[in-house]
C-alpha positions as CSV (number, residue, x, y, z in Angstrom):
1,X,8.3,24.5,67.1
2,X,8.3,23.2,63.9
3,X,7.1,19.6,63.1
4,X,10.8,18.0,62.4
5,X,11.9,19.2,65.7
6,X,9.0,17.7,67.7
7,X,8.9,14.3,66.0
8,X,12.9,14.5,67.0
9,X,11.8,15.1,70.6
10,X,9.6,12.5,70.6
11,X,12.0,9.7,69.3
12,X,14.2,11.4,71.7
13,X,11.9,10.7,74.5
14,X,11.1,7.0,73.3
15,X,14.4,6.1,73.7
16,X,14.4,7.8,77.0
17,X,11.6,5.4,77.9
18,X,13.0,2.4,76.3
19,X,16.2,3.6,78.7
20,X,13.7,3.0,81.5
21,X,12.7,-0.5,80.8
22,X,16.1,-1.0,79.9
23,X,17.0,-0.2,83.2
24,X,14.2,-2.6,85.0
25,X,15.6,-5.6,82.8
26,X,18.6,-5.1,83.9
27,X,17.3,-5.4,87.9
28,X,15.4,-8.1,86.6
29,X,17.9,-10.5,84.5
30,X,21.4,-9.1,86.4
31,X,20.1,-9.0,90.1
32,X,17.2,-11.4,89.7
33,X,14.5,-9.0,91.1
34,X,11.5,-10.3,89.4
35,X,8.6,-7.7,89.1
36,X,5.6,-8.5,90.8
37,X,2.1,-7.6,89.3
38,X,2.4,-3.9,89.5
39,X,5.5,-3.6,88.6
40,X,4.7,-5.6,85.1
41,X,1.4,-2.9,85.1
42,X,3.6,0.2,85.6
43,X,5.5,-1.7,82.5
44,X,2.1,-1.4,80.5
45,X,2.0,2.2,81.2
46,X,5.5,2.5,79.9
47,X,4.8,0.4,76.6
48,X,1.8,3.1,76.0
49,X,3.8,6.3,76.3
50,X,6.2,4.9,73.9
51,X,3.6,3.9,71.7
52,X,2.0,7.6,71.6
53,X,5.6,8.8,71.0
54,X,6.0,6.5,68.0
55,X,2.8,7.3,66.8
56,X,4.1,11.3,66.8
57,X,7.3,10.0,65.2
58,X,5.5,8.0,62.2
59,X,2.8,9.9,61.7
60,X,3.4,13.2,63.0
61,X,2.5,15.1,66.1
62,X,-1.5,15.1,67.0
63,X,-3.0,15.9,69.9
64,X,-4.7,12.0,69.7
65,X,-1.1,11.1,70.4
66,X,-0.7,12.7,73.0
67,X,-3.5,11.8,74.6
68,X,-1.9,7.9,74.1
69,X,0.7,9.5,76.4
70,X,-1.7,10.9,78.9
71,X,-3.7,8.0,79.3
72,X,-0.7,5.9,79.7
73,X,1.2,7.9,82.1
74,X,-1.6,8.3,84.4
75,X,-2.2,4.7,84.5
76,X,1.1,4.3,85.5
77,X,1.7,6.6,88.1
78,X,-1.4,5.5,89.2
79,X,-0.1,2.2,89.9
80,X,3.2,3.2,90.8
81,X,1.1,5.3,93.5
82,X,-0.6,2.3,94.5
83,X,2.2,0.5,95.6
84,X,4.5,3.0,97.0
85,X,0.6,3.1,99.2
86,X,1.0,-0.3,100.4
87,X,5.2,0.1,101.5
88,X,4.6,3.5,103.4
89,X,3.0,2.0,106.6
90,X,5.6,1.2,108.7
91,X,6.7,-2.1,109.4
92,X,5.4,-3.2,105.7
93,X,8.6,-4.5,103.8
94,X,9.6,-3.1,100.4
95,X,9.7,-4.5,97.0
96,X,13.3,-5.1,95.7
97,X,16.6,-3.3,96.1
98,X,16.6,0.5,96.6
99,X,18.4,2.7,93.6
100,X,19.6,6.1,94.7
101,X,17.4,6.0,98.1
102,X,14.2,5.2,96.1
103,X,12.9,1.6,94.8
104,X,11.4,1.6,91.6
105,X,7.8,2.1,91.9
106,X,8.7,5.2,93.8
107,X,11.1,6.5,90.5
108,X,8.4,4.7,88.2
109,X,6.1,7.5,90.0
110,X,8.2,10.3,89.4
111,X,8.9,9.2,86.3
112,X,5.2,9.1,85.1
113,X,4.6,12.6,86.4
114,X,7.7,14.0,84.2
115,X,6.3,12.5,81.5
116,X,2.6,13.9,82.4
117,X,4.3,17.4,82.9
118,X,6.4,17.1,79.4
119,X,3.8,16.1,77.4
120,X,1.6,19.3,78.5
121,X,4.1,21.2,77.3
122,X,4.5,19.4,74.1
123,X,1.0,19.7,73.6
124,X,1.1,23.6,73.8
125,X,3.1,24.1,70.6
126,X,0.4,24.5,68.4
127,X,2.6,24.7,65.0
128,X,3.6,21.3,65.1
129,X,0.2,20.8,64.2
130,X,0.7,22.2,61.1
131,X,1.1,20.1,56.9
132,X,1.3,16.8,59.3
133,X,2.6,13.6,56.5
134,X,3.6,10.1,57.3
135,X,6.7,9.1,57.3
136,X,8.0,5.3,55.9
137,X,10.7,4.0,57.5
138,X,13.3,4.8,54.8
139,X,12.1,8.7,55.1
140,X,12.5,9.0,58.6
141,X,16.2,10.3,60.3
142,X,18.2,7.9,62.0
143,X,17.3,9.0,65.6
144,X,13.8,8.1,64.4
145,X,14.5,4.8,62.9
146,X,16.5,4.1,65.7
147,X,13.4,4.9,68.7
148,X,11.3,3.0,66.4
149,X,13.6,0.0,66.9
150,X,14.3,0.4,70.3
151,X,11.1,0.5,71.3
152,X,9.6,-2.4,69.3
153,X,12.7,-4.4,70.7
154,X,12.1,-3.5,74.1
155,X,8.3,-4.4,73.6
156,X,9.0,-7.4,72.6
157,X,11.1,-8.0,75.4
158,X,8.5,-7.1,77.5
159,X,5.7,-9.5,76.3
160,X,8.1,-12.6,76.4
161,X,9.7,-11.7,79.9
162,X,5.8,-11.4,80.9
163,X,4.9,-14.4,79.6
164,X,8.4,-16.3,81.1
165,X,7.2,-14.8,84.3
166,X,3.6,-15.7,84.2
167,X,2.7,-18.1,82.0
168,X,-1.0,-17.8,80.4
169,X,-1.8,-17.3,84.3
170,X,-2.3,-15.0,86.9
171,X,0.5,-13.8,87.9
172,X,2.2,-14.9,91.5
173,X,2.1,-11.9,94.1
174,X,5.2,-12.6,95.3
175,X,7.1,-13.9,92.3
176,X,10.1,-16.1,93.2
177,X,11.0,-18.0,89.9
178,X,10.1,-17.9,86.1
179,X,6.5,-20.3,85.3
180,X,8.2,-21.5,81.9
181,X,11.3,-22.7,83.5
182,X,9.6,-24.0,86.9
């Protein structure tokens, strides 16, 4: 695999993630599901995958990268394990609306572990590896340019939503309206 192809596939894959979050907004802003606390960390674990997909994107594939993407996705799917933990005994009531039989933290779960599993295999191609350069912003495709902006959009969206939510504070267990518009 040569190193154009992989940075390609990894813009490719921050959009897909950005898609994710996108996706959670959506549940969020549309049907007014606010996330609770580990819904917001499974968010965190998201914002690092896409971080260690950037980095591969600016700056070329390294296995440091990937390991960005590691770390991240197994903090997330540990959370996202977590709390499909605490709704599995019966008679314990779920978090949110299902989508396609499964709520979120159950899809954020599999999501993570797709993401564990993809990134193995990305890590395996040892010739992207190879004559690694930065790239600036005007050398980079337009795929690139646009994961770059997606995800620092959806970032972004992320830390004020977060902070809407929350406040400087702790954030409520049970959320049931925003702290900066209470």
């Amino acid at each position: 695999m040569n190193k154009s192809l992989s940075r390609q596939l990894n813009a490719l894959g921050a959009i897909a993630v950005s898609l994710v979050l996108a996706f959670a907004f959506y549940s969020q802003f549309v049907a007014g599901e606010l996330p609770c606390p580990l819904c917001l960390l499974q968010r965190v674990g998201f914002v690092a995958v896409m971080f260690g997909l950037l980095c591969n994107v600016v700056y070329g594939p390294r296995t440091s990268h990937y390991g960005i993407m590691l770390f991240g996705a197994l903090f997330g799917a540990a959370v996202a394990l977590r709390q499909v933990s605490l709704h599995v005994i019966p008679g314990t009531p779920f978090y949110g609306d299902p989508f396609l039989s499964f709520h979120f933290y159950t899809w954020a779960f599999i999501t993570f572990a797709v993401i564990i599993l993809g990134t193995a295999v990305m890590l395996s191609f040892s010739s992207q590896y190879k004559e690694v350069k930065h790239q600036t912003l005007g050398e980079m495709p337009l795929l690139s340019k646009l994961a770059v902006g997606i995800v620092l959009l959806v970032t972004l969206m992320n830390v004020l939503s977060t902070f809407a939510e929350c406040g400087p504070f702790e954030c409520p267990a049970d959320p049931v309206q925003y702290w900066l518009f209470s």
